[in-house]
DRENSE-702477 format. One record per residue (C-alpha): chain; z, y, x; residue number from 1; residue in three letters. Coordinates in Angstrom, 2 decimals. Example, Ala and Ser with C-alpha at 12.3 -4.5 7.8 and 13.67 -1.06 7.14 Angstrom:
2
SITE  chain       pz       py       px  resi  resn
SITE      A     7.80    -4.50    12.30     1   ALA
SITE      A     7.14    -1.06    13.67     2   SER
This chain:
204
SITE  chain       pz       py       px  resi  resn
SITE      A   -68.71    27.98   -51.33     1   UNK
SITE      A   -65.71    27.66   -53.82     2   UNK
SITE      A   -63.04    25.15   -53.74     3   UNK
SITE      A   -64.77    23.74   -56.51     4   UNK
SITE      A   -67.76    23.40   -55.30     5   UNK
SITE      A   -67.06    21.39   -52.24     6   UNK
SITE      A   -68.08    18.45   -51.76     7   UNK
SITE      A   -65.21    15.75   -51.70     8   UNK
SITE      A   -63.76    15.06   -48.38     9   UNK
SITE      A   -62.77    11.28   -46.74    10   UNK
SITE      A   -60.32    10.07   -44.66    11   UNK
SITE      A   -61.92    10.31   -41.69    12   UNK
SITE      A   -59.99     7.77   -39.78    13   UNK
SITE      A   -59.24     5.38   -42.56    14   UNK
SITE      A   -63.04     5.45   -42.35    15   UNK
SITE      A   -63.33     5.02   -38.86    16   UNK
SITE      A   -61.09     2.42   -39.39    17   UNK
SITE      A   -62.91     0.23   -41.67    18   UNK
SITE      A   -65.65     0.90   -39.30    19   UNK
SITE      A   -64.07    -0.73   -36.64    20   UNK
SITE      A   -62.98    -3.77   -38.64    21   UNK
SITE      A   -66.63    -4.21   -39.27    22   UNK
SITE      A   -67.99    -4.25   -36.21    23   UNK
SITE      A   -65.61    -6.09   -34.81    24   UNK
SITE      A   -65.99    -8.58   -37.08    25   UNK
SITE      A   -70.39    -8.31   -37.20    26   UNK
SITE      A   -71.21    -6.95   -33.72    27   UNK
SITE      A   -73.00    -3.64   -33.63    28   UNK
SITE      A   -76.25    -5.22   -33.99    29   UNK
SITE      A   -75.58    -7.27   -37.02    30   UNK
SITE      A   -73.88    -4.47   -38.58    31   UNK
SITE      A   -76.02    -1.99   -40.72    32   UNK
SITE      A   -75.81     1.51   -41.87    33   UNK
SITE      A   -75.60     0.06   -45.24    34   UNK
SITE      A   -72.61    -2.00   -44.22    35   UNK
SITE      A   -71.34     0.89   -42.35    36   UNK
SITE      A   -71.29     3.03   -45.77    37   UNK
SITE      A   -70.47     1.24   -48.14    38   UNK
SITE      A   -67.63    -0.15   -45.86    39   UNK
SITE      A   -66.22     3.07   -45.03    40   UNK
SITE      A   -66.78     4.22   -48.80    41   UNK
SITE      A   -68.87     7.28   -47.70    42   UNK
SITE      A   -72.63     8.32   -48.10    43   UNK
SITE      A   -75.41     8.28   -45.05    44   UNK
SITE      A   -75.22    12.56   -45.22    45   UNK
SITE      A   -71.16    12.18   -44.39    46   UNK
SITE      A   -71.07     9.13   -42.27    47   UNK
SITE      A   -73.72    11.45   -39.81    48   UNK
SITE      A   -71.79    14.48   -40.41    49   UNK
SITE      A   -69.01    13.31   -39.42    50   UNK
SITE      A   -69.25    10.65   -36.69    51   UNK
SITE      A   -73.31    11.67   -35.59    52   UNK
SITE      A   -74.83     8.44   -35.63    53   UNK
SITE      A   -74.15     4.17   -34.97    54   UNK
SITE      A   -74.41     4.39   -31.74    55   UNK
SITE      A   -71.47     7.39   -31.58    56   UNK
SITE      A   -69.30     5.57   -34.66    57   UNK
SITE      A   -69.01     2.31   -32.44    58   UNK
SITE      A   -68.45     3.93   -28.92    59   UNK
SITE      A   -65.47     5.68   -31.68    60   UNK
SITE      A   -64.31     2.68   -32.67    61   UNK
SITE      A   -64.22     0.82   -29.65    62   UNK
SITE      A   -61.60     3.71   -28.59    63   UNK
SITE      A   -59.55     3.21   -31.61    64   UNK
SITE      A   -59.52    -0.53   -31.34    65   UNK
SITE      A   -58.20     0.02   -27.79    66   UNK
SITE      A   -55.67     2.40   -28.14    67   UNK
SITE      A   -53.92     1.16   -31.35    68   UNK
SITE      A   -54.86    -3.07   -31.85    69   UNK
SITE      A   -53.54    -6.31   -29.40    70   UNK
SITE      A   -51.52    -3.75   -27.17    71   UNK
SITE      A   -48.58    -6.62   -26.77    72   UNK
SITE      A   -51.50    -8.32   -25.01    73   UNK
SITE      A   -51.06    -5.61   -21.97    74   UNK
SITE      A   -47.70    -4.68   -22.55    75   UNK
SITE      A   -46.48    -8.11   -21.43    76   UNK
SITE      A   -48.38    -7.70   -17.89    77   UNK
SITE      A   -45.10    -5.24   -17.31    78   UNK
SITE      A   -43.25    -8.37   -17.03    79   UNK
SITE      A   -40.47    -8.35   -14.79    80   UNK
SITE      A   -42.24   -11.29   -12.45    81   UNK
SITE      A   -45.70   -12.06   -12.07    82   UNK
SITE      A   -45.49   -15.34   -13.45    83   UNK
SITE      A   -44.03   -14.17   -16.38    84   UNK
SITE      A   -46.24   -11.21   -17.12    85   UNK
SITE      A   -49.33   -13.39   -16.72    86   UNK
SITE      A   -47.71   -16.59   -19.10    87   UNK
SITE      A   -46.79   -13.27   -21.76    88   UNK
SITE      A   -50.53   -11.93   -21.57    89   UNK
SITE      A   -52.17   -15.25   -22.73    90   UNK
SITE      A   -49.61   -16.25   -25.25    91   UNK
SITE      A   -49.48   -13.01   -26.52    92   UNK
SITE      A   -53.63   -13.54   -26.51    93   UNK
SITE      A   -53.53   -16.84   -28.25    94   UNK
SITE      A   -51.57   -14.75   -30.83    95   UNK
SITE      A   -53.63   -11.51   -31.62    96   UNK
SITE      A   -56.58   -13.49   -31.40    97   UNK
SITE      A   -55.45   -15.57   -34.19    98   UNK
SITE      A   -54.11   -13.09   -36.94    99   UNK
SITE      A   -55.15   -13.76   -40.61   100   UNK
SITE      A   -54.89   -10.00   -40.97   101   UNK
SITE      A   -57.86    -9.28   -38.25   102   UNK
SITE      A   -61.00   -10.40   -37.16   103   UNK
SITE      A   -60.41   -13.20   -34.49   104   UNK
SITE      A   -61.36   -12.60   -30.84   105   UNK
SITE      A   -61.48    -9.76   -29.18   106   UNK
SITE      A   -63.57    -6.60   -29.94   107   UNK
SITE      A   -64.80    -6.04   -26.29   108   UNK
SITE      A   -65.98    -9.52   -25.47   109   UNK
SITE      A   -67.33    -9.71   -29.28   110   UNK
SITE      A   -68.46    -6.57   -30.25   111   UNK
SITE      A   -72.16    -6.29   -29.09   112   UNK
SITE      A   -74.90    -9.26   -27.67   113   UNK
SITE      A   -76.88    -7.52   -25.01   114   UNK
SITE      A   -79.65    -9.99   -25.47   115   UNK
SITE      A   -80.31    -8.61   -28.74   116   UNK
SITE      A   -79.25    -5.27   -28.81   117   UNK
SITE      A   -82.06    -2.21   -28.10   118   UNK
SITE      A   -79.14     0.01   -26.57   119   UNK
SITE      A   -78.51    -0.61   -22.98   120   UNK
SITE      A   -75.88     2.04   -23.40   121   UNK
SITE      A   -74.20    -0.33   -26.15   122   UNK
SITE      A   -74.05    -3.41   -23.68   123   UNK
SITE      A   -73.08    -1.08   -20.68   124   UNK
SITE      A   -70.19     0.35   -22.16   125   UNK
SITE      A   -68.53    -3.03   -23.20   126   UNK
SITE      A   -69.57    -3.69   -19.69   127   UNK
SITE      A   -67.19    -1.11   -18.02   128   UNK
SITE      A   -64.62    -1.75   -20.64   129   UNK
SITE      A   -64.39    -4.95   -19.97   130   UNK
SITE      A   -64.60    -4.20   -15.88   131   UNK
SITE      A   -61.08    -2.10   -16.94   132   UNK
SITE      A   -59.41    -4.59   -18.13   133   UNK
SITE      A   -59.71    -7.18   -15.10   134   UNK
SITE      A   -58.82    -3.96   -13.27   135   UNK
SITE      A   -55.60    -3.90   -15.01   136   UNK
SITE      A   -54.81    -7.66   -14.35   137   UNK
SITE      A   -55.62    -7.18   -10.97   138   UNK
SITE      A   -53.63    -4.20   -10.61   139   UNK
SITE      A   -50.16    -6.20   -11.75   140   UNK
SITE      A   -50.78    -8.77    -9.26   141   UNK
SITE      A   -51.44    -5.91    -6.24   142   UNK
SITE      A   -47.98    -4.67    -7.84   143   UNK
SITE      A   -46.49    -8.54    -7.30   144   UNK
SITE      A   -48.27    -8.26    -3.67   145   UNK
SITE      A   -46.36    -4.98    -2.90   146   UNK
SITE      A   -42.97    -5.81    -4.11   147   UNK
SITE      A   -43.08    -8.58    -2.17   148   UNK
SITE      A   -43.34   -11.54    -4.81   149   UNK
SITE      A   -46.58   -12.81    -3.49   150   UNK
SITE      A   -48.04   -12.63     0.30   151   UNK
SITE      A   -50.31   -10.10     1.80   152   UNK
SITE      A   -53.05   -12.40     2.22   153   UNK
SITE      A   -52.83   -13.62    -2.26   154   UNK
SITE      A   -56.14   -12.76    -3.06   155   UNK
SITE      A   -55.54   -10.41    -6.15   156   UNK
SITE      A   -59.02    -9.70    -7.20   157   UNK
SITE      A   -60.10   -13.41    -7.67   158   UNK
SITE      A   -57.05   -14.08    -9.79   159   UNK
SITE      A   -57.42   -11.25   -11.97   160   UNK
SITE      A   -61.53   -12.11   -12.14   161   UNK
SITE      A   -60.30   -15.99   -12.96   162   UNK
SITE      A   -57.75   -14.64   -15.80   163   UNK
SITE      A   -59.75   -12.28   -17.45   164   UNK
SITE      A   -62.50   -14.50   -17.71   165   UNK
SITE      A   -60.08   -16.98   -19.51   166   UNK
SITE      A   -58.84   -14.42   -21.50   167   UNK
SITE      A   -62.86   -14.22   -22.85   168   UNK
SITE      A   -63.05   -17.84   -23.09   169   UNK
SITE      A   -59.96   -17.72   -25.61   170   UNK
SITE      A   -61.93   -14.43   -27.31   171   UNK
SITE      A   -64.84   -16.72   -27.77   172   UNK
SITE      A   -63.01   -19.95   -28.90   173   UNK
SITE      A   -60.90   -18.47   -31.88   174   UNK
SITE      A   -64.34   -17.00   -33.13   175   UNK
SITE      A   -65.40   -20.29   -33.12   176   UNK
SITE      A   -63.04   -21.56   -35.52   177   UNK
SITE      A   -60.40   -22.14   -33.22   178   UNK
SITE      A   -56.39   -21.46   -34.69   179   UNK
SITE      A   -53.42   -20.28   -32.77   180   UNK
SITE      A   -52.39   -23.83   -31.73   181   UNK
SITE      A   -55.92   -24.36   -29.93   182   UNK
SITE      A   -55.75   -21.16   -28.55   183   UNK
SITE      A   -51.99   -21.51   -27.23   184   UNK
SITE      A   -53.07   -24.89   -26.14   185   UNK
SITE      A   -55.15   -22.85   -23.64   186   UNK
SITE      A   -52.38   -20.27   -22.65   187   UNK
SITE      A   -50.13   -23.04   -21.69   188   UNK
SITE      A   -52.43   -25.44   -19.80   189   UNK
SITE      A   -53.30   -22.04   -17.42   190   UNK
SITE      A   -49.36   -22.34   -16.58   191   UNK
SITE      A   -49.85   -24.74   -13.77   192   UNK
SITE      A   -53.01   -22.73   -12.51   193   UNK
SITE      A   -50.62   -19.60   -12.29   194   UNK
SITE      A   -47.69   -21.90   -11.09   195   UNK
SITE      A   -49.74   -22.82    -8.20   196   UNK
SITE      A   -51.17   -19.65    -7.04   197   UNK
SITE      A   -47.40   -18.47    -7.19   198   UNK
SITE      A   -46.21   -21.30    -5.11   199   UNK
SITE      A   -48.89   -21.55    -2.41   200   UNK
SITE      A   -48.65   -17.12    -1.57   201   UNK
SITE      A   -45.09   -16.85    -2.46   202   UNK
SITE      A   -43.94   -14.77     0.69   203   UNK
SITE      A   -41.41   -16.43     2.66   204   UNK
């Protein structure tokens, strides 16, 4: 086929991008093919061409929205103490959940409603994703545990479990409606929660 001929290409991720916005924003299941195209600016033909169906285009998405959007959120669990890497994660939560620029909430706690959705896949996958990121909370406080900030006996798993789960509580409230000061309101009342479990396994 000529140059001519050829049909006219996309930016493939400035598609994939809109893509994500979308579903972020709708949830896969609310989210059609018809919102997918005319979203991404493409036809049905290309938008299967290119990412091979809805189910592949969000799985796609859900990488991209993880490895480029809210990173500060994780980056401040490299905090030089534990109390201060946990305080950075949940302001810098209230924050990036709050952006005018973005849909509010977080993708991974928002993106799909396994009650309603037909693909267990779908459900399972935000599933493990989710499972990774208590794994990564938990995995700064094992760090805090081994450089000696907090006691053998701190039980790590519970307070990344107990975190995370706030964390999707926060996710859940700014889709509600609820602004940065509601949701900082939240980050800062967890201070004496964090302040405590600090205190009581600080190793003497």
């Amino acid at each position: 086929m000529s140059e001519r001929g050829r049909p006219r290409s996309f930016d493939r991720q400035q598609a994939l991008s809109r893509a994500m916005h979308l579903f972020w924003q709708k949830g896969f299941e609310e989210t059609s093919m018809s919102d997918l195209t005319q979203a991404m600016g493409i036809a049905p033909p290309s938008l299967y061409a290119a990412f091979g169906s809805k189910e592949a285009l969000f799985t796609e998405a859900l990488d991209l929205y993880q490895a480029t959007v809210n990173n500060e959120i994780w980056n401040a669990l490299e905090g030089e103490t534990i109390a201060a890497a946990i305080e950075g994660f949940l302001v810098n939560t209230a924050r990036a959940y709050s952006r005018p620029d973005q849909p509010s909430g977080c993708m991974i706690v928002l993106g799909s409603n396994p009650a309603e959705s037909e693909i267990a896949a779908i459900g399972e996958d935000l599933r493990l994703r989710r499972a990774e990121n208590i794994s990564r909370i938990m995995k700064r406080f094992e760090r805090a545990v081994r450089e000696g900030e907090l006691a053998d006996t701190f039980d790590y798993a519970a307070a990344a479990v107990f975190f995370a789960t706030l964390q999707n509580g926060m996710s859940l409230l700014a889709r509600d409606g609820g602004g940065q000061d509601a949701l900082m309101a939240v980050a800062r009342a967890a201070a004496p929660a964090l302040e405590g479990m600090v205190r009581h396994h600080r190793r003497r």
